[in-house]
C-alpha positions in Angstrom: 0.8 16.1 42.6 2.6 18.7 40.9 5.6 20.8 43.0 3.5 24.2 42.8 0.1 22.4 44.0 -0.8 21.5 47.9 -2.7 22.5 50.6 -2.3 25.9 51.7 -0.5 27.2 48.2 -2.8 29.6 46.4 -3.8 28.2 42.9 -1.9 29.5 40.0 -3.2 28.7 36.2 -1.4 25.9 34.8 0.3 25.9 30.9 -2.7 25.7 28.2 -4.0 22.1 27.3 -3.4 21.1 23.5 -6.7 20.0 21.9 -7.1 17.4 20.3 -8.0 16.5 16.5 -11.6 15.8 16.1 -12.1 12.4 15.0 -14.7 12.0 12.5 -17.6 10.3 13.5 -17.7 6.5 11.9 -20.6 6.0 9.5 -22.3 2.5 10.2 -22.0 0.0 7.2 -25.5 -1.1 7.0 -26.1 -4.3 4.7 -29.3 -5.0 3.2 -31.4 -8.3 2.6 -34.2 -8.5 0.6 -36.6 -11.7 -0.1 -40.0 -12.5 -1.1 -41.1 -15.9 -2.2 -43.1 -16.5 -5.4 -42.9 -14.7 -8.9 -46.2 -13.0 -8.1 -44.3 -11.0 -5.0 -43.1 -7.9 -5.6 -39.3 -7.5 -4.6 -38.7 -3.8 -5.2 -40.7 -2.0 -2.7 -38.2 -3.9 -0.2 -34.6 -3.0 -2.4 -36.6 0.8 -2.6 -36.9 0.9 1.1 -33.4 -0.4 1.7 -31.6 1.5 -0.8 -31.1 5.0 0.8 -30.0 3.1 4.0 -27.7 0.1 2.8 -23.8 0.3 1.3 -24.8 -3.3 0.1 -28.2 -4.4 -0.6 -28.3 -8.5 -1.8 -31.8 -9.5 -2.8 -33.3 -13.2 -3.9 -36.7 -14.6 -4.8 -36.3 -17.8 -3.1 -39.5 -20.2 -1.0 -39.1 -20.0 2.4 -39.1 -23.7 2.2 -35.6 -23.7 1.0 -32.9 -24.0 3.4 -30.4 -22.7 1.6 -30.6 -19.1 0.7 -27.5 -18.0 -1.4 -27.7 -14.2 -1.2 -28.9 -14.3 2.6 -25.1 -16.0 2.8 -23.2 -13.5 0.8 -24.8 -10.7 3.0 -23.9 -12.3 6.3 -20.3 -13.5 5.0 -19.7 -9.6 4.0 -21.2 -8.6 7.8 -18.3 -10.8 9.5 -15.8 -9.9 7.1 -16.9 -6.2 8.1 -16.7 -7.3 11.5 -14.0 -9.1 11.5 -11.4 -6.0 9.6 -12.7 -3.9 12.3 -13.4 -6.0 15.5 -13.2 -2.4 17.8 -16.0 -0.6 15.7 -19.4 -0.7 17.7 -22.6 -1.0 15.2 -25.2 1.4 16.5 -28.2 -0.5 14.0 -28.9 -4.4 13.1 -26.4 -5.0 10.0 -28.8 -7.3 8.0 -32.5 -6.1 7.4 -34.0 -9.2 7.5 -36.9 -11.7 10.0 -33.9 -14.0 9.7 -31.1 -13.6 12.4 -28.6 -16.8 12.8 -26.5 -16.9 15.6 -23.6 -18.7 14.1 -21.5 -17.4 10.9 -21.9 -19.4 8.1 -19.0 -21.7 6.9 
């Protein structure tokens, strides 16, 4: 407690506080993930729909049946490598726009 401060001391004003800087809100980095299956799909109504949104939008025409999804990868390497630069930074959204969510980073 400060010398001038204490019970029975009238209150005096104390020196003015410095403010401090406003710190810019962050902008979220939002990655986008577009995929439809056969030739007869229609894959830009999806990129349209993601593009005012996304920094990064990685898009594939690929059967569900395959297991191995090539862009789906590069989207989610580019999310941990976000992630990882900047481990403090909160995301306030879902970074991939996608039905497909893994819970481990691919190697």
């Amino acid at each position: 407690m400060p010398e001038d401060r204490g019970p029975g001391r009238p209150w005096k004003q104390g020196p003015p506080v410095e403010a401090l800087p406003a710190v810019a809100a962050a902008k979220p980095i939002r990655i986008g993930y577009a995929r439809c299956s056969t030739a007869q799909q229609e894959l830009q109504n999806q990129l349209d729909a993601l593009e005012p949104v996304c920094k990064r939008i990685f898009s594939e025409k690929i059967s569900t049946r395959v297991k191995t999804r090539p862009e789906l990868e590069k989207a989610l390497k580019l999310a941990y490598d976000i992630k990882e630069a900047a481990p403090t930074r909160r995301s306030s959204s879902p970074s991939t726009s996608s039905s497909a969510s893994p819970a481990t980073p691919p190697s």
